[in-house]
N, C-alpha and C positions, 0 to 999 in steps of 0.2 A: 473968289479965285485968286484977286491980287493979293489977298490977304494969306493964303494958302499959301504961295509962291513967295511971299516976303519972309515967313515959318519956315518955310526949307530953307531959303539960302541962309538964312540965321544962322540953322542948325547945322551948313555943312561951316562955316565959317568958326562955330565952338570947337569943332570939330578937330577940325586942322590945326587951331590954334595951341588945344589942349596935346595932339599930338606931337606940335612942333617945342611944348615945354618938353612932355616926355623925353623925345629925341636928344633934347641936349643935357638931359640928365642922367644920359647912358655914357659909363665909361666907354675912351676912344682907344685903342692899339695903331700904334703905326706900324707899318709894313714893316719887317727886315726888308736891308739894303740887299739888291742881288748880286752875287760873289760872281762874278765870271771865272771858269779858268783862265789861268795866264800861262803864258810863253814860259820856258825855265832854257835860258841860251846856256846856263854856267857847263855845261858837261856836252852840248853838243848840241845837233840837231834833233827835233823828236821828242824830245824831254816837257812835264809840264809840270805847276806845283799842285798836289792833290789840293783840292780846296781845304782850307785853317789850319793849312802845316808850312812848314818847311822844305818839305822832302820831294824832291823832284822822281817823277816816274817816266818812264818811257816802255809803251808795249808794243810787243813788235810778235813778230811770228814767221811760218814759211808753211806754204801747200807744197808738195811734191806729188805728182806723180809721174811711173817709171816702167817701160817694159823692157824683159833682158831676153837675150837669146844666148844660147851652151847646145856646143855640139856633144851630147847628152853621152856619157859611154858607160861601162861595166865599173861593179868594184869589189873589191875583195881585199878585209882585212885580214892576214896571217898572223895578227896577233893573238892574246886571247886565247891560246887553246889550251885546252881543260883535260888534255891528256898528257901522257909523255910524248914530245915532240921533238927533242933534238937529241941524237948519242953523242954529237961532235967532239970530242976534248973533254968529257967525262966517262973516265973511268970506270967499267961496271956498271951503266946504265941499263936500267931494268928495257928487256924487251917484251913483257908480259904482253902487251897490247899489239905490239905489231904483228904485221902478216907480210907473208910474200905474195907481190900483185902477180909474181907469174904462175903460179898456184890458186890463189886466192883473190875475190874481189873485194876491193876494198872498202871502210865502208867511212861513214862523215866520224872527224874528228880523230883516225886512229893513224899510227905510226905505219909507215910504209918501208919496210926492207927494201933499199932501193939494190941492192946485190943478191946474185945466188951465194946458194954456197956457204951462209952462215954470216954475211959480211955484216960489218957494226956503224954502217952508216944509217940512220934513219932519214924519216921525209914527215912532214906533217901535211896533209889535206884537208884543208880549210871544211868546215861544214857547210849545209846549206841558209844557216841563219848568219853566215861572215858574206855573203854571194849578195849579188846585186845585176842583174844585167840590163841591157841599155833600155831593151822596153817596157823596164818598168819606170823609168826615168822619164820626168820632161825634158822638153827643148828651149822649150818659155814659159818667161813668170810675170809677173804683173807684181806691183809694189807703192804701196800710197802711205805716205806719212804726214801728220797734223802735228805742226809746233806752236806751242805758245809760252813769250817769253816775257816775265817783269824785270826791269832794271829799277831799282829804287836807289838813291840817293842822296844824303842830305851834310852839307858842311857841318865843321866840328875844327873847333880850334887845331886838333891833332890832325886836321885832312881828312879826306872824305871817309865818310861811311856808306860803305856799299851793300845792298841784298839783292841778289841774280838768279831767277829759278828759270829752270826750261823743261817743261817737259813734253813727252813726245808720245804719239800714238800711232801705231805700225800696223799695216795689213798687209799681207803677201803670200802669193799663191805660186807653186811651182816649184822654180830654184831659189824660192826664201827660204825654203825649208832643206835646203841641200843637206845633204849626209845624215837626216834623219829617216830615210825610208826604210820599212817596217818587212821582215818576213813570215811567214806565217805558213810554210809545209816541210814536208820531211827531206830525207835525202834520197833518190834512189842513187844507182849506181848506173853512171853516162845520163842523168837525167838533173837539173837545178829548177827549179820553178821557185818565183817569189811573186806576192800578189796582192800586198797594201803596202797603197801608197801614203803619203805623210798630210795631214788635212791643211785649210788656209790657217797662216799662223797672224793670231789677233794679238797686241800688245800695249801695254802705256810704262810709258817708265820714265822717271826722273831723271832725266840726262844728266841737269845739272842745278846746285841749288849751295849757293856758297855765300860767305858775309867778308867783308874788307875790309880791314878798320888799324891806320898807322902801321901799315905792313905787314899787319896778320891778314892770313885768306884761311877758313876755318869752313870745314862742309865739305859737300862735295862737287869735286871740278878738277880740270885737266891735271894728269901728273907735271910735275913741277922736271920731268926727267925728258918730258918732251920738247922738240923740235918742230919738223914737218908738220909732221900727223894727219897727213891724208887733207894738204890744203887743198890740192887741183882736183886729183882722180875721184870718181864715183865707185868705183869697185875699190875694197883694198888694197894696199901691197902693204908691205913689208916694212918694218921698223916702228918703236914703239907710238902707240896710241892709244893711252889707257887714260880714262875716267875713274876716279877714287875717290873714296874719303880723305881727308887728309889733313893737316895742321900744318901750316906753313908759316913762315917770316923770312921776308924781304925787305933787305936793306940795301939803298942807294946810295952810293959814294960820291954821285954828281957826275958830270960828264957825260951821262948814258952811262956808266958800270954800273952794273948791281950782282944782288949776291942773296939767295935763296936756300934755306933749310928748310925741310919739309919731311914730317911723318906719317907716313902713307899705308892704308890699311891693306894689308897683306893679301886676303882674300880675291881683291882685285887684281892680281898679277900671281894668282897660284894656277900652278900647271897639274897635270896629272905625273903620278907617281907609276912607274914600271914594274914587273916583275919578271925575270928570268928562271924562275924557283917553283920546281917541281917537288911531290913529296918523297920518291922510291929512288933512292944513293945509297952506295953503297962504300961511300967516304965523306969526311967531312964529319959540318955539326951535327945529320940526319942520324949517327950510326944510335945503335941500342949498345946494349951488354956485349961487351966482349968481341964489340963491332960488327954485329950483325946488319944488315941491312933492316930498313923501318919507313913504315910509310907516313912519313913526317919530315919536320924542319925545327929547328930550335927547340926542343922539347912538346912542340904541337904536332898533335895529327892532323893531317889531311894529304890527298895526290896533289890539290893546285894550290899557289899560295900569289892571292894577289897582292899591290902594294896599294896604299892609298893615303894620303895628306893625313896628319895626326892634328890636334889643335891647334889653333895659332898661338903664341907664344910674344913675340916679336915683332911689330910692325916693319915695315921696309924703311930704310933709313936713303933719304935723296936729299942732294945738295945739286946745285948749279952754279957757274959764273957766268955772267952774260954782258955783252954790250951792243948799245943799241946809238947807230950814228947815220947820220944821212945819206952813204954809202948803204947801207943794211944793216945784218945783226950778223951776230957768234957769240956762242955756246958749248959751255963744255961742263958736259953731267956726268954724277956719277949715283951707285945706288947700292945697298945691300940687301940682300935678299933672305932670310931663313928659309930653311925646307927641312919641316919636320916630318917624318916619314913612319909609315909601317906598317909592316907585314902583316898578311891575314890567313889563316885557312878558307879555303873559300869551302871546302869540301868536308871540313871538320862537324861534328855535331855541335848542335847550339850549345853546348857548357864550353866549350873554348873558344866561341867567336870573341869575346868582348879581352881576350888576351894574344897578342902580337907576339907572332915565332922573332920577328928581328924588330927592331927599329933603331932610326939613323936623326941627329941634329944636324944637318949638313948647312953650312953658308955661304949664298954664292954671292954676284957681285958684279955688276956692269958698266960698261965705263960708254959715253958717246960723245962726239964733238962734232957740231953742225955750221955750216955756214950758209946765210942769206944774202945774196949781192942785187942792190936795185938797178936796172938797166935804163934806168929812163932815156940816157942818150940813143938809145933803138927805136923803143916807143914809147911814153908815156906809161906805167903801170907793169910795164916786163918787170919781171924776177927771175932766179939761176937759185935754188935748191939746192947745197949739198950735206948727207951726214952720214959717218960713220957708226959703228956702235959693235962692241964685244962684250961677251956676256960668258958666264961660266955658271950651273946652278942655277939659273935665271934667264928662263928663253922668253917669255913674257918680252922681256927689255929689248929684242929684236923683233918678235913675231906678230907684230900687227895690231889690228883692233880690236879690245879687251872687248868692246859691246857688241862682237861680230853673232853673238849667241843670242841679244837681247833683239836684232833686227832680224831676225830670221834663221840664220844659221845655226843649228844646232848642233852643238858639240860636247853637250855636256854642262848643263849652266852651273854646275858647281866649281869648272875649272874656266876661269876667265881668262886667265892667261894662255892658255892654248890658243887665244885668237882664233882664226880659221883653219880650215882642212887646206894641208895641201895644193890641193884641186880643188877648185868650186864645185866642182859634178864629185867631187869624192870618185872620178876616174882612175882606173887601173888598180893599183895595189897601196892601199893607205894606212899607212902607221898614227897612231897618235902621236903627240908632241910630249915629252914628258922632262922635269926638271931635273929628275935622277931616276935609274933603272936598282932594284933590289938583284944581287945575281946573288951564286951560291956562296961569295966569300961574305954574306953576313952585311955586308952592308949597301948603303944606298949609291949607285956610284953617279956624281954628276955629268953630265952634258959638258960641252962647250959649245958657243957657234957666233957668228960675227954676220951683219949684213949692211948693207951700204944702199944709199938710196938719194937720188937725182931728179930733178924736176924743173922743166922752165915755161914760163906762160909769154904766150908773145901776145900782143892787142894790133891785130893788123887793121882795124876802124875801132875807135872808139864804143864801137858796139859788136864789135867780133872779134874774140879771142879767141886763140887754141892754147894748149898745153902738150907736152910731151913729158913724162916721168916713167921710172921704171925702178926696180930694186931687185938684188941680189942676198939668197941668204942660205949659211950653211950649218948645218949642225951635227955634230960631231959626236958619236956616244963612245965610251968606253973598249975595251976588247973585250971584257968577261960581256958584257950586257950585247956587244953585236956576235959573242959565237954563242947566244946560249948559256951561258953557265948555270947550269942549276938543273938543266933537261927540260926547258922549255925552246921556242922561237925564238932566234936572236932580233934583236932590235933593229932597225935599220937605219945608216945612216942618210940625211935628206939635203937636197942640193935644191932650192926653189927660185926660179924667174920670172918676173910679172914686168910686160914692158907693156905701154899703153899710149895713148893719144887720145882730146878731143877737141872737137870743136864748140863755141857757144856761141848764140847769138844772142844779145837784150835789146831788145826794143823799146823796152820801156825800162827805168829804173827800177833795178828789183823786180825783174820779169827776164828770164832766162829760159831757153830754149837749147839743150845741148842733145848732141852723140858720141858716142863713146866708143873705142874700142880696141880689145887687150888681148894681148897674148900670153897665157900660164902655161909655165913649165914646170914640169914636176920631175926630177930624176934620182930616184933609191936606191941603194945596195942591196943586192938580194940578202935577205934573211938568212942566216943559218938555222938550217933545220929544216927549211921548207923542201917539198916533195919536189924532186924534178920534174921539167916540163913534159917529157914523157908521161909520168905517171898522173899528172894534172891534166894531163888532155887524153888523157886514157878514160876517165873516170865522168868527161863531160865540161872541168874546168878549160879558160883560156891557156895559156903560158903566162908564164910571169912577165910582167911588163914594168921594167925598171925606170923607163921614161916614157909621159905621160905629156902630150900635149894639148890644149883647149883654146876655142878662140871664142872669144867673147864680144855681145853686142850691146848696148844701152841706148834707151833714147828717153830721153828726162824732160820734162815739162814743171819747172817749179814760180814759186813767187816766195819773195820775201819781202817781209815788210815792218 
């Protein structure tokens, strides 16, 4: 047995032995060292260096959610119509279409003798697919957005190099989808019914995504023309806030002056194109042989002739000067616009759609000068808001924000410059915004209109702010294009006010809690051409309502980080 037991411990002791050569006959790897991330202090707070680079990152983001309330009301475009609509100021206007409402009822879309007796006034009655009434309309929406953004960073002997993406995802139910409700039945006579409404609108979009490098900013990011831009308010107003493509350089003179050129993609700031141009004249480009009357325009057939944006051509041309001093800042921008235009048969057969009765190169052009004043001797963090801005050919450059259509608002998402409706509820009687009207003299005629815009935030605790801002803005068209020329609905001119207020409270850094609340005003020119209130309330429509008022409510719950 001792003998047995002295065999085994032998054997475990070869054992180990034999396995303790092996062991050190194997190659050894040492561990890599482990890389912590580190701090990156050079550009601010937040910042870190990606591990085995250089380049400093900082990610950051923001939750929102949002409920709004709109005293919800009717609406009716008198534009658009597809017959002959207006005799005013044209000579020999066909009345093939019209009727006498005191004879005859009348029926959607037709011209209305608004006299006995032969008289050459017409009236247009909107159809049932231009109508809207208020209950088909909500009252509240609900509204949730996810951002998330990169800031990258890394020195270079020429100064930093910058890359900035943000982009964003939108949900919204209600009045996100403002002035897109859908109708879907006929006309009778005294009777309107509409009955789909517009679904939740889902979106993600590239806010913004740009590169910095020695005073290039190259991508896409704020127009280089802006100011303001909607720092305080949650709802829109007024005066430019557009997001572009664009090419820029900025140069520093020292002191706080600098000085910015920027080539900005046009697309982003095109408006819709007008038309006042019906087919059946019986003067003008329309005639035939020997001056016949012809259901045409420029040598094309058709009764409607809409207008619509031609290719781009030319981007927008922006410059600014700015100075930026411990006082505040000012700015003074300016901007060129192309607007190439043209005419279409709408009503023609397809062998002449892809050729244009008229088209126009028009160039317009916008000037703004803004002032920022800090108030800290009030309270710590107050600001005073001011800027002007005129525009001709270029309403874009007054009218709001370019991405009013990517959050919700639908307008049309191939005219971005149109900014928003009017009225948020698309309440009363709503024109679109357009950069020039086509009338019968053949060409495209432009717009003017100027708007002005104020804002100041006061911090009455350190963690409760208000704001108060508001803007003003008008816009001016033409004589031919507001009487009709052509034997369509004249255009109307638009006079808009948006005054507002809110309060915020943070509790926490980058934890906000606000309410909101705004008063829009909307006031028109009656159309030429349109039906008297009489024959509009004969038939089942309201009266024409030239000024439109809405009050509006928000309450916002966001984080950013």
């Amino acid at each position: 047995m001792r003998m047995f037991k002295g065999l085994l411990l032998g054997s475990a002791a070869a054992l180990v032995s034999v396995a303790g050569a092996k062991a050190a006959d194997l190659p050894t790897r040492q561990a890599a060292p482990i890389e912590y991330v580190r701090i990156c202090d050079t550009y601010g707070s937040g910042f870190f260096y990606i591990p085995g680079t250089d380049t400093c990152l900082k990610v950051g983001g923001l939750v929102l959610g949002e409920i709004r309330s709109y005293d919800a009301g009717y609406s009716i475009s008198p534009l658009g119509a597809t017959g002959t609509a207006s005799g005013l100021g044209v000579p020999g206007l066909s009345a093939a279409s019209a009727v006498n409402p005191f004879t005859t009822a009348p029926t959607a879309g037709s011209t209305i003798r608004t006299g006995a007796g032969g008289a050459t006034a017409f009236g247009y009655v909107p159809s049932s697919t231009q109508y809207a009434n208020a209950r088909t309309r909500d009252s509240y929406g609900w509204a949730s957005l996810g951002r998330i953004e990169l800031d990258a960073r890394t020195g270079t002997p020429w100064g930093t190099l910058r890359s900035f993406i943000r982009v964003d995802s939108f949900v919204g139910t209600g009045q996100a989808n403002t002035g897109s409700i859908q109708t879907s039945s006929s006309f009778t006579t005294g009777n309107y019914t509409n009955v789909v409404n517009s679904a939740v609108r889902e979106t993600t979009i590239v806010s913004k995504a740009f590169i910095q490098f020695a005073g290039l900013t190259a991508g896409r990011a704020q127009s280089m023309f802006d100011f303001y831009a909607n720092a305080y308010n949650y709802q829109n107003i007024s005066g430019s806030n557009a997001t572009t493509q664009l090419l820029a350089y900025t140069y520093s003179f020292g002191g706080g002056f600098s000085s910015t050129l920027s080539v900005e993609d046009v697309s982003a700031r095109q408006a819709g194109v007008g038309s006042t141009v019906t087919g059946t004249v019986s003067t003008g480009p329309g005639l035939g042989a020997g001056g016949a009357a012809v259901a045409g325009f420029g040598g094309i057939a058709g009764t409607t002739f809409t207008g619509n944006p031609a290719g781009m051509r030319l981007p927008d041309i922006v410059g600014n000067v700015r100075v930026d001093q411990p006082w505040g800042a000012a700015q003074l921008s300016a901007a060129g616009h192309q607007v190439r235009a043209s005419l279409f048969s709408s009503t023609a057969g397809a062998g002449t759609y892809g050729f244009p009765a008229a088209t126009d190169n028009a160039y317009g052009w916008a000037i703004q000068g803004g002032l920022q004043l800090n108030a800290d001797y009030l309270s710590p963090g107050d600001k005073l808001w001011l800027q002007a801005a005129y525009e001709k050919g270029a309403v874009s450059y007054i009218w709001g924000n370019n991405l009013a259509s990517s959050y919700g608002t639908v307008n049309g998402l191939r005219f971005q410059g149109s900014g928003f409706t009017p009225s948020d509820t698309s309440a009363g009687w709503n024109s679109n915004i357009y950069d020039c009207v086509f009338t019968f003299s053949g060409a495209c005629e432009q717009q003017s209109g100027w708007s002005i815009v104020g804002a100041y935030k006061h911090y009455w605790l350190p963690s409760l702010a208000s704001a108060v801002y508001g803007s003003y803005t008008q816009i001016n068209y033409s004589n031919n294009a507001l009487a009709g020329f052509g034997g369509a609905v004249g255009v109307a001119n638009l006079k808009g006010t948006r005054v507002g207020t809110n309060l915020v409270w943070t509790p926490v850094k980058g934890f906000d809690i606000g309410a909101e609340f705004m008063y829009v005003n909307s006031t028109q020119s009656r159309p030429v051409g349109l039906a008297t209130d009489a024959v509009l309330t004969s038939v089942g429509l309201p009266a024409y309502r030239g000024s439109t008022n809405e009050y509006e409510g928000r309450l916002r719950v966001q984080r950013a980080f």
